[in-house]
C-alpha positions as CSV (number, residue, x, y, z in Angstrom):
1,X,-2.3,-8.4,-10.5
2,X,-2.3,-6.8,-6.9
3,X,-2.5,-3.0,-6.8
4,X,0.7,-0.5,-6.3
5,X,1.3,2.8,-7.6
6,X,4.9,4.8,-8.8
7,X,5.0,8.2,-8.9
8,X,7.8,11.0,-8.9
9,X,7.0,14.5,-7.2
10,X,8.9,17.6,-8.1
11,X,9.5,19.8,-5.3
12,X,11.6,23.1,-5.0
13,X,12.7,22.0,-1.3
14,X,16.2,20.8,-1.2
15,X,16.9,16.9,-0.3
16,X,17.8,17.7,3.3
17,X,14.6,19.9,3.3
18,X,12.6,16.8,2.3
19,X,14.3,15.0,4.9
20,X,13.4,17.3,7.6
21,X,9.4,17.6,6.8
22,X,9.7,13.3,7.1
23,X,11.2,13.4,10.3
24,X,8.0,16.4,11.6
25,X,5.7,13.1,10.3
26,X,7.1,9.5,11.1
27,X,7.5,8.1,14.2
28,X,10.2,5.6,14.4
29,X,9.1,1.6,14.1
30,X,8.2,0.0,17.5
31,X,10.7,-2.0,19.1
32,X,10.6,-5.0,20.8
33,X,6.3,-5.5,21.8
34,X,4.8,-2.4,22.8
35,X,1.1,-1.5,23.7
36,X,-0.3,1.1,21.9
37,X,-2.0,3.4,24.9
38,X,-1.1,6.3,23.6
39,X,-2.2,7.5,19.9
40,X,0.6,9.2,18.1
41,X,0.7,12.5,17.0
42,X,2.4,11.8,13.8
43,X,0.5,10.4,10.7
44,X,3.0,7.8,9.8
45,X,5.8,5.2,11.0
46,X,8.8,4.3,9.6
47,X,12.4,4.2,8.6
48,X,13.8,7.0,7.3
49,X,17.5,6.5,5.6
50,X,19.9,8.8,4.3
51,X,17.6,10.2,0.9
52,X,15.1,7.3,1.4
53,X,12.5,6.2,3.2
54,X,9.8,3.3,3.9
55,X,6.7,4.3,5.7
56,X,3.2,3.5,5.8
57,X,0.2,5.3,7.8
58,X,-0.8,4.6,11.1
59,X,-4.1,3.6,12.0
60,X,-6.5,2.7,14.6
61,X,-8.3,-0.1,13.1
62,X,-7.2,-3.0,10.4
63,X,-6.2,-3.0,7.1
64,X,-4.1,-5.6,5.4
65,X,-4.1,-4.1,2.5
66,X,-2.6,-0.7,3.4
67,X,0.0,0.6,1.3
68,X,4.1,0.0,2.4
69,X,5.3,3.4,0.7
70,X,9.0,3.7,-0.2
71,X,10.9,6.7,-1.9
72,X,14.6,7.6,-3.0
73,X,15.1,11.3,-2.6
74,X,17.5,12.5,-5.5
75,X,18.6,16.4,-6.0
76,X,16.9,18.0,-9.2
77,X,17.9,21.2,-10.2
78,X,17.3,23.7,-6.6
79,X,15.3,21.1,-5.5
80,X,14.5,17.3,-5.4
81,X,13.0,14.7,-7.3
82,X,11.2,12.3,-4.6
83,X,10.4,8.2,-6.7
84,X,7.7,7.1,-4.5
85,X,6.7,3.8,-4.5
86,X,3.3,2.1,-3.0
87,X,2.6,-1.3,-2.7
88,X,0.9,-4.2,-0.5
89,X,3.5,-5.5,2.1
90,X,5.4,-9.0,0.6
91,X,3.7,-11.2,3.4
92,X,0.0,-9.7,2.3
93,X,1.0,-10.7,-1.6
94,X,2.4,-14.0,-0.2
95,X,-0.8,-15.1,1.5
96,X,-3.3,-13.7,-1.4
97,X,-1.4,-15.4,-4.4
98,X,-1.8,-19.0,-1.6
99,X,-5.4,-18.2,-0.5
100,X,-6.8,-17.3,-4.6
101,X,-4.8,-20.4,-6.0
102,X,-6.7,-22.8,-3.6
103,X,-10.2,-20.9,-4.1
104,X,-9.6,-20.6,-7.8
105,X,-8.5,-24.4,-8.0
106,X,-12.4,-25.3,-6.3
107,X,-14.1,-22.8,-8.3
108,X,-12.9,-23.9,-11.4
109,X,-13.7,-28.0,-10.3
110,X,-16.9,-26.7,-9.3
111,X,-17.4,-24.9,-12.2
112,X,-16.7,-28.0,-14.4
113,X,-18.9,-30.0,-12.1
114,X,-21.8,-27.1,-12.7
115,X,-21.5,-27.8,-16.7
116,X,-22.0,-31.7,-16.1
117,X,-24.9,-31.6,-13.0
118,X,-27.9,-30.3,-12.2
119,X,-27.4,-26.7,-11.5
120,X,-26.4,-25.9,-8.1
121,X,-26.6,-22.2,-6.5
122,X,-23.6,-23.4,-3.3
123,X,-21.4,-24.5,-6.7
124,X,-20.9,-20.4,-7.4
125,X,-19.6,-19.8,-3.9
126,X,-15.9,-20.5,-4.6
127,X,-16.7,-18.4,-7.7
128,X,-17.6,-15.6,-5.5
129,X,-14.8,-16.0,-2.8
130,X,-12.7,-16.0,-5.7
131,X,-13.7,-12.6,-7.1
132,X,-13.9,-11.2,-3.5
133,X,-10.5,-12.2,-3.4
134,X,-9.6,-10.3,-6.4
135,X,-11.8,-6.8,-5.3
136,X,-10.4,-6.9,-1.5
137,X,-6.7,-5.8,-2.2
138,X,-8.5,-2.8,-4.6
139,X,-10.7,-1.6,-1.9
140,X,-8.2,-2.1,1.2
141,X,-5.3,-0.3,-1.2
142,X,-7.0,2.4,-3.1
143,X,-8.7,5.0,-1.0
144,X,-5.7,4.8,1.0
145,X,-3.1,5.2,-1.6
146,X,-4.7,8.0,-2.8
147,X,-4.8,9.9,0.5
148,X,-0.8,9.1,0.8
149,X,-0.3,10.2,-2.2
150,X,-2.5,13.7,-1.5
151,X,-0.6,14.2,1.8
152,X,3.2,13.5,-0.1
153,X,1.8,16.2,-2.5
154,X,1.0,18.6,0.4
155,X,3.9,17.7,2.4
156,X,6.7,18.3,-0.2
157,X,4.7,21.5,-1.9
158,X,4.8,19.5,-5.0
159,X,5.9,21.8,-8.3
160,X,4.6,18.3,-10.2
161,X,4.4,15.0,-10.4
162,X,5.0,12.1,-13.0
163,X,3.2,8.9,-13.0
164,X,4.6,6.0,-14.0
């Protein structure tokens, strides 16, 4: 129902290799409450484990829907096999499955209500916040899954990638 994305990328760099182009591009998380001043210079923030990491992008204006990307870095051959993982962040998913089971519960009263009345154009409003529910995640997720997935690709010289 909510939008994610698994892919594997094929690279000829070794594990450690991998592990050494993440660290050039994620900052560590915050800690405690800091006050962002200062804009990094690295693309994304993170934890980075030994042959894993959990990331996501960092940006300057809000986006609830931007994608929490996690990968296991396994040796393949020469090089490393890198599972990738994107997906919404649990709390997001949490409040989405509340917020469309409540709209969807009044726009499926007021739908009922519209088959026994007098047509009613404010009865299709909980129709539409319902649908708007279901399009947000898509448009918040996919343009910036995409570009994740591009700069992975760049950033690990990818030899090729499996979807899955």
């Amino acid at each position: 129902m909510f939008p994610s994305q698994r892919f594997t990328i094929t690279t000829y760099l070794s594990p450690d290799d991998v592990e050494k182009k993440l660290i050039a591009v994620v900052d560590p998380p915050p800690q405690g409450i800091q006050f962002q001043w200062k804009r990094s210079e690295k693309p994304y923030r993170g934890q980075l484990g030994e042959h894993s990491f959990k990331i996501s992008r960092i940006i300057s204006y809000r986006n609830s829907f931007l994608p929490q990307i996690e990968g296991r870095i396994q040796p393949h051959g020469k090089g490393s096999q890198i599972e990738i993982e994107m997906k919404l962040h649990p709390i997001v998913i949490i409040f989405m499955c509340v917020w469309l089971s409540l709209v969807g519960q009044f726009a499926l009263m007021f739908l009922v209500v519209l088959f026994k009345e007098e047509f009613e154009p404010a009865f299709l409003i909980p129709v539409g916040m319902f649908i708007f529910g279901l399009v947000l995640p898509l448009i918040g997720f996919l343009p910036e899954a995409k570009g994740s997935k591009q700069f992975l690709r760049e950033l690990f010289q990818a030899l090729e990638e499996n979807s899955g």
